[in-house]
C-alpha positions, 0 to 999 in steps of 0.5 A: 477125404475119410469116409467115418460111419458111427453107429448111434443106438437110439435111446427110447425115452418114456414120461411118467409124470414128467420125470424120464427114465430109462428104458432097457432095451434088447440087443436085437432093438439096438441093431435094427435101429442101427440099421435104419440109420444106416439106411437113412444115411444111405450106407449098406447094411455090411459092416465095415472094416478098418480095411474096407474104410481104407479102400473107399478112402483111397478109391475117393482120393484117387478119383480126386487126384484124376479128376485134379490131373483131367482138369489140368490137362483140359485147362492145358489144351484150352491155353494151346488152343487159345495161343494157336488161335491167337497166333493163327490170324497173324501166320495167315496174314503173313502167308496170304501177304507173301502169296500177295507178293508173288503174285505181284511180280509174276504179274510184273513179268508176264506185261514186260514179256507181252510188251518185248512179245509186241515189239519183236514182232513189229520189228521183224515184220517191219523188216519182212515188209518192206525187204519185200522179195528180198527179205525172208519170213520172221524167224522168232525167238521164245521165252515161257512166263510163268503163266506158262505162255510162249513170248517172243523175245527174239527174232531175225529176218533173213534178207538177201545182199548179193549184187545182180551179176552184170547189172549195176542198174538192177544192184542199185536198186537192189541194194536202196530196198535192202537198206531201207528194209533194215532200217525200216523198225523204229529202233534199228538194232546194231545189226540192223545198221550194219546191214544199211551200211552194207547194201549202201556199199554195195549200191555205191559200187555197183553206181561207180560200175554202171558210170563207167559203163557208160563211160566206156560205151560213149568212148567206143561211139566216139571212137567209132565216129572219129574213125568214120570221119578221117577215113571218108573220100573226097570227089576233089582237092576243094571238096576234100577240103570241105570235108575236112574242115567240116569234118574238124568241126564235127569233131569240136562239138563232139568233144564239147559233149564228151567233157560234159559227160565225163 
């Protein structure tokens, strides 16, 4: 863009019975009225130079080419934003999609770790319970979950197997309270039957002890009886033979009754 300033003088024309004709005027008329339309046109009353004309034409070119690059930077920021909005709702979507499922499965395993919570303590206690003075108190195992809770995911229950010393009867007894303490819980783990297992060996053993107890006891009231019997006096021959007669027949119906226990 060039800025071009001309200097018209203003001609002064007079009628004289309708026929114009010039009219000189001097050269201080001819400035002033170059500077009135200087002034009507908005311009300084400075000369200007080639040189100077040159400057303002750069000056006005160079404002064009910033505003031009201003303009192309502004419209560039406005394409970012408008991309970066576009693309916001979608990134958004995704994050919030993935915390979503995050959530999910923590909440997935805090019920699974609540529920395996509930079922070891049922069944360890189940155990404490009914082992009564035989079972110690439950021991447990933890696992924290993410919500930073300690479950239980494990236990054990001490209980005691050991036979009383010199008294089957007691060890029976004993050994039926253990065994039903182990599988006391709904699902006896493993272990649990194999200590069932045990206290029934253990019961059966001391059964087999208290049996033969008995046994021996009854033997040795025989033995005494028998004993008592052959060695008894008689006031006579026919009274000795009484006795001895009854004496076999006692024996008879003691023996019917040892057969029956043994």
């Amino acid at each position: 863009m060039q800025l071009s300033v001309h200097a018209f003088p203003l001609s002064d024309r007079s009628v004289d019975n309708g026929d114009p004709s010039p009219v000189v005027q001097s050269e201080d008329s001819v400035k002033d009225a170059g500077k009135t339309e200087r002034r009507a046109l908005g311009l300084s009353d400075d000369r200007v130079s080639l040189s100077d004309q040159a400057k303002i034409t750069r000056s006005i070119g160079d404002d064009a080419r910033t505003l031009d690059e201003r303009s192309t930077k502004e419209l560039k920021v406005s394409q970012n934003s408008s991309n970066q909005t576009t693309e916001a709702p979608p990134r958004k979507a995704q994050e919030k999609a993935k915390h979503d499922a995050e959530q999910k499965v923590e909440k997935q395993q805090v019920d699974q770790l609540k529920q395996r919570d509930r079922e070891v303590r049922a069944h360890e206690l189940a155990h404490a319970v009914t082992g009564g003075a035989f079972a110690g108190s439950p021991q447990f195992e933890y696992t924290q979950g993410p919500d930073g809770v300690q479950y239980a995911t494990g236990g054990e229950v001490s209980v005691d197997t050991s036979p009383v010393a010199g008294n089957p009867q007691a060890t029976m007894d004993k050994a039926r309270i253990v065994r039903a303490a182990a599988l006391a819980p709904a699902d006896p783990s493993g272990q649990d039957r194999a200590v069932a297992a045990r206290a029934s060996q253990i019961g059966a053993n001391a059964s087999a002890e208290l049996l033969r107890q008995r046994n021996e006891s009854r033997a040795e009231r025989f033995s005494e009886d028998q004993n008592a019997n052959t060695f008894a006096p008689g006031p006579s021959d026919k009274a000795e033979g009484v006795s001895v007669y009854e004496g076999l027949k006692s024996d008879v119906q003691r023996g019917g009754y040892f057969d029956a226990v043994v």
